[in-house]
N, CA and C atoms as a LAMMPS dump frame, in Angstrom:
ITEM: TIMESTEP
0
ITEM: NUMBER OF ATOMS
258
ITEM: BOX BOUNDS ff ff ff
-5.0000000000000000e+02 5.0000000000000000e+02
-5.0000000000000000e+02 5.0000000000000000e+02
-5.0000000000000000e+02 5.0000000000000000e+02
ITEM: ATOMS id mol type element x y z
1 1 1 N 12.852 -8.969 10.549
2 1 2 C 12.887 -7.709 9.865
3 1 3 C 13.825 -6.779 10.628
4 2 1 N 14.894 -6.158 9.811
5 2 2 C 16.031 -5.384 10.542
6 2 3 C 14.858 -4.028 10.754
7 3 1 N 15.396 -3.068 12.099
8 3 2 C 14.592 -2.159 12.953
9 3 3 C 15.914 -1.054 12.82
10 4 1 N 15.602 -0.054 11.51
11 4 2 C 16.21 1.348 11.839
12 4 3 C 15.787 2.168 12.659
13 5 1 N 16.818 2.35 13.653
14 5 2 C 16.226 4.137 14.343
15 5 3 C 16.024 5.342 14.04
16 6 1 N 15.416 6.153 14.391
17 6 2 C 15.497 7.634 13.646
18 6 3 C 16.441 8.074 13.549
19 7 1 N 16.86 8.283 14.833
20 7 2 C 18.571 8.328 15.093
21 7 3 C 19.219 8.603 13.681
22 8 1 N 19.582 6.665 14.148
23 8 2 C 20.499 5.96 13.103
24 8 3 C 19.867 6.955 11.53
25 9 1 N 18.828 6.94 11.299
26 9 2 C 18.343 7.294 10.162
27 9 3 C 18.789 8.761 9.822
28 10 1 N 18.613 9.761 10.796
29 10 2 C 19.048 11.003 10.553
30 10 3 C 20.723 10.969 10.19
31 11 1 N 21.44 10.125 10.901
32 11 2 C 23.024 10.247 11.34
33 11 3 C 23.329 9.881 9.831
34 12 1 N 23.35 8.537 9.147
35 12 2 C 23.747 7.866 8.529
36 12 3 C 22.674 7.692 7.244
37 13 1 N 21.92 8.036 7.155
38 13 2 C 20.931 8.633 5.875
39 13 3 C 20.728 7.243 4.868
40 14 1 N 20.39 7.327 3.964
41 14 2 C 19.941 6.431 3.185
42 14 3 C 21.057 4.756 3.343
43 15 1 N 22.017 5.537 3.737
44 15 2 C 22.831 3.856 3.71
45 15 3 C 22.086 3.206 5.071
46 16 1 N 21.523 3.695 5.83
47 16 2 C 21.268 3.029 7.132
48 16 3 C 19.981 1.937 6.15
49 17 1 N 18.99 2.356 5.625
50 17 2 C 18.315 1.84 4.756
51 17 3 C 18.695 0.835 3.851
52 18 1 N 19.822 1.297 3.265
53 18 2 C 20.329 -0.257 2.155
54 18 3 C 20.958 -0.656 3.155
55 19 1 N 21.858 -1.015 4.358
56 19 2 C 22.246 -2.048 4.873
57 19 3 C 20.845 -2.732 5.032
58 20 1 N 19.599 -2.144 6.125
59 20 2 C 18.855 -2.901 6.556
60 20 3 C 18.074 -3.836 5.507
61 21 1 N 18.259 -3.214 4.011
62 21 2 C 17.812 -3.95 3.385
63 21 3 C 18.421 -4.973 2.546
64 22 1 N 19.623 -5.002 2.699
65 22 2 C 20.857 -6.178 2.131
66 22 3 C 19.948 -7.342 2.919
67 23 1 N 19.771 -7.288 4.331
68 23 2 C 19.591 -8.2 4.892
69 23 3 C 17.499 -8.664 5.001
70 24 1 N 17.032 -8.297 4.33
71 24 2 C 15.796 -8.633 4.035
72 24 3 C 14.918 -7.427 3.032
73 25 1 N 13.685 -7.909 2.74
74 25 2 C 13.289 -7.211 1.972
75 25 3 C 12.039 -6.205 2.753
76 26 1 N 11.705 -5.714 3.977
77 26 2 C 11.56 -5.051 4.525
78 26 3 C 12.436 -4.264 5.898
79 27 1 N 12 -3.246 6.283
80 27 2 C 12.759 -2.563 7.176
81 27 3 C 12.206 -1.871 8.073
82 28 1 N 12.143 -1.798 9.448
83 28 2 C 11.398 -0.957 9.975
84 28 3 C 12 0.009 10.913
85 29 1 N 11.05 1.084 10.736
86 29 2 C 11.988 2.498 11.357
87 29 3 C 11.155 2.876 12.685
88 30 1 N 12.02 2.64 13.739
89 30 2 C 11.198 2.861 14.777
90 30 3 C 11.883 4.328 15.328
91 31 1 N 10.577 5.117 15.733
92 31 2 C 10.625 6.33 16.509
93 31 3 C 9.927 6.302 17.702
94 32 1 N 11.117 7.183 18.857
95 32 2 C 11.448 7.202 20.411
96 32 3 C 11.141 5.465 20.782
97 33 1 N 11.21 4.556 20.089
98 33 2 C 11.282 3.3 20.58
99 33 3 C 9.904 2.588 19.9
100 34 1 N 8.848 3.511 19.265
101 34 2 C 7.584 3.049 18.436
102 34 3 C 8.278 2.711 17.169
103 35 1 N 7.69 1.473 16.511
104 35 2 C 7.549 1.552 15.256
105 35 3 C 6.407 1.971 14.746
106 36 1 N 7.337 2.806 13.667
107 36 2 C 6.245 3.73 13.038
108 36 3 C 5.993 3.412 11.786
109 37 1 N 7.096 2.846 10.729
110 37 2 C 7.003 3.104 9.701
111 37 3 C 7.998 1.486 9.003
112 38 1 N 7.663 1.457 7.671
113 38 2 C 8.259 0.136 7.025
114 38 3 C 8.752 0.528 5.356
115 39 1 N 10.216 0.707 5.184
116 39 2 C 10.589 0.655 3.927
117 39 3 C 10.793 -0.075 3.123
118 40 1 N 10.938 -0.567 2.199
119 40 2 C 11.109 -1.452 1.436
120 40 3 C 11.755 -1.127 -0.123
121 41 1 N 12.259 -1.926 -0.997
122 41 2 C 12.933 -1.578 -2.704
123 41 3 C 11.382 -1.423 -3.081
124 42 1 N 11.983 -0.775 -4.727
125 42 2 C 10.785 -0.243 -5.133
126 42 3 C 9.886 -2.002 -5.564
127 43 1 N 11.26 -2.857 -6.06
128 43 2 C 10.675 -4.032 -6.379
129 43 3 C 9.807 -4.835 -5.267
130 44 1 N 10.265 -4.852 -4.011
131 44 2 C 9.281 -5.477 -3.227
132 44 3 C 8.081 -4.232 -2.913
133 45 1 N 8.276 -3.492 -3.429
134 45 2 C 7.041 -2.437 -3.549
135 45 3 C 6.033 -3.114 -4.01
136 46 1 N 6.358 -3.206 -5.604
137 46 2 C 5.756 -3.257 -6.823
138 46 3 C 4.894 -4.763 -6.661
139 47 1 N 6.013 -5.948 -6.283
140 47 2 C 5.01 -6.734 -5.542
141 47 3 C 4.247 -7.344 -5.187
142 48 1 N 4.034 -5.935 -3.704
143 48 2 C 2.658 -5.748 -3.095
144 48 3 C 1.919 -5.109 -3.598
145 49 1 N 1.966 -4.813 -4.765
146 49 2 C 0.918 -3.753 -5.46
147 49 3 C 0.148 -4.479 -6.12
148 50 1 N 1.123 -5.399 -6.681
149 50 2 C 0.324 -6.047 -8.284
150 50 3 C -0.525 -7.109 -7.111
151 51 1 N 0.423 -7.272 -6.171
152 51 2 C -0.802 -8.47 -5.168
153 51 3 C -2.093 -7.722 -4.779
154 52 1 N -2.213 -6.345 -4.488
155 52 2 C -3.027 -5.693 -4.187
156 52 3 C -4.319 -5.577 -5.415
157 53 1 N -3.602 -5.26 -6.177
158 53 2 C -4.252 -4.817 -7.557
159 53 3 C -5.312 -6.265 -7.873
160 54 1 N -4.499 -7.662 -7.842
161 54 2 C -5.203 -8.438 -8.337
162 54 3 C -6.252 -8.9 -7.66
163 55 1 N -5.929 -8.721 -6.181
164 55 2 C -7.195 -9.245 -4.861
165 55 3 C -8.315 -7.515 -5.059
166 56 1 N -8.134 -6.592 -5.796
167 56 2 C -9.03 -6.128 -6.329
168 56 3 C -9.994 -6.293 -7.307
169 57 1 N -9.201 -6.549 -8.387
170 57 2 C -9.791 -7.443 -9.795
171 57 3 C -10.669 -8.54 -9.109
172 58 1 N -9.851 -9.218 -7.87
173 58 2 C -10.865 -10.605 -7.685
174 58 3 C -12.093 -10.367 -7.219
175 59 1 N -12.242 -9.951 -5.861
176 59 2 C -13.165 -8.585 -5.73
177 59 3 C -14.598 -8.347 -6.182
178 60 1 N -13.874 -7.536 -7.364
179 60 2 C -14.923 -6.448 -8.356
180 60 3 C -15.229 -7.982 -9.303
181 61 1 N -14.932 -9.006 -9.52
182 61 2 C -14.937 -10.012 -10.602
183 61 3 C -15.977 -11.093 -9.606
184 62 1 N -15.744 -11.349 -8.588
185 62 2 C -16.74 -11.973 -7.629
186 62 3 C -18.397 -10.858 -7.183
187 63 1 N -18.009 -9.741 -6.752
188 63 2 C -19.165 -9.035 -7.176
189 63 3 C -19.834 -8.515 -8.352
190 64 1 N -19.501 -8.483 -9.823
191 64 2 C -20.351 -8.785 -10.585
192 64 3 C -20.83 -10.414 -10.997
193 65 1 N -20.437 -11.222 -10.615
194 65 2 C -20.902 -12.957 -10.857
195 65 3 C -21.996 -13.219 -10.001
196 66 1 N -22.249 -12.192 -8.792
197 66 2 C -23.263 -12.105 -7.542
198 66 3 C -23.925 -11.158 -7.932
199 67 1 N -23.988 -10.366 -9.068
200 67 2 C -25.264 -9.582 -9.589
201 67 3 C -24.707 -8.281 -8.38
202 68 1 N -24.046 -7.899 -8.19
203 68 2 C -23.52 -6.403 -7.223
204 68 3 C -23.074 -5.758 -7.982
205 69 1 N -23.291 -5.54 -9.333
206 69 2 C -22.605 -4.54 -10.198
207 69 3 C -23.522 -3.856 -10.774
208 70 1 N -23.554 -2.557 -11.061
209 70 2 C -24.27 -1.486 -11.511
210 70 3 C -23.558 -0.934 -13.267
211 71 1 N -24.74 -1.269 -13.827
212 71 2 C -24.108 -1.099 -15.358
213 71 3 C -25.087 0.463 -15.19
214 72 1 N -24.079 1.437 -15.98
215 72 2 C -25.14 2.658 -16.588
216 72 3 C -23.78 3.764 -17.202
217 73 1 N -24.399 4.738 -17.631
218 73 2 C -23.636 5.798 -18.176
219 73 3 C -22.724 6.482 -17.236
220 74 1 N -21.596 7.637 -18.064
221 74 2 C -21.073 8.096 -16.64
222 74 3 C -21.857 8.943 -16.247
223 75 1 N -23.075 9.796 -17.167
224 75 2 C -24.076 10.868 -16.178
225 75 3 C -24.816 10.086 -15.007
226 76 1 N -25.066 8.878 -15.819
227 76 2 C -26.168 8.06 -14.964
228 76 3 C -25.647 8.404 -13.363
229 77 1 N -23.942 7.572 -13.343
230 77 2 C -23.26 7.577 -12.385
231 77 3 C -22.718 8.624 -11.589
232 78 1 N -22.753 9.986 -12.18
233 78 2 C -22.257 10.966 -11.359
234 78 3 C -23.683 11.512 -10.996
235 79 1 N -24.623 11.078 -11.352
236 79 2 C -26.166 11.776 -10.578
237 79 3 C -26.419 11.007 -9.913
238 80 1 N -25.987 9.533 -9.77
239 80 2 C -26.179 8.767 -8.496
240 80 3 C -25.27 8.946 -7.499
241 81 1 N -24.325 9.072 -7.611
242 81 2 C -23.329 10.122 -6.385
243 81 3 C -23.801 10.796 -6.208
244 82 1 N -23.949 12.103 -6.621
245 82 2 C -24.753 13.325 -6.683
246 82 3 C -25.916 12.879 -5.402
247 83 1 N -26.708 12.352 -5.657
248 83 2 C -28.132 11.675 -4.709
249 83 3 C -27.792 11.218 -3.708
250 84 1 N -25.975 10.469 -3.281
251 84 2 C -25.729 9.433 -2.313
252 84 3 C -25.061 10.714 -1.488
253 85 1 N -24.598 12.265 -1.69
254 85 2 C -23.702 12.69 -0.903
255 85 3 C -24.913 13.624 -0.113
256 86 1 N -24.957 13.133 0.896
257 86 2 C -25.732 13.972 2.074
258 86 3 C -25.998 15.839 2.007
């Protein structure tokens, strides 16, 4: 994974970003010598999202097959919050 500097990042602005990303599909921006941070296209965004999204679905789809799901109204549900917030 190519490693932008802040530096580099302030000096040379968004192109410092598309070079690092010609050469892979993440990027990381390290500050005073920490990495701090990881850019990426919106497409390798998108992705990790839908990967995200679906290991949610799997999730919520494995805990109702295990009986962990709560069927009721939305009052039902905002008076059971209501009861759960200290």
């Amino acid at each position: 994974m190519k490693a932008i500097t802040a530096n580099e990042l302030k000096t040379k602005g968004v192109s410092s970003i598309e070079s690092a990303l010609a050469e892979g599909d993440e990027a990381i921006i390290s500050v005073r010598g920490q990495e701090r941070y990881v850019v990426m296209d919106m497409e390798a965004y998108n992705r990790l999202r839908v990967c995200e999204l679906e290991a949610a679905l799997y999730a919520a789809r494995r805990q109702v097959a295990e009986g962990q799901a709560v069927t009721e109204s939305v009052e039902e549900h905002i008076d059971r919050l209501r009861k759960m917030d200290p």
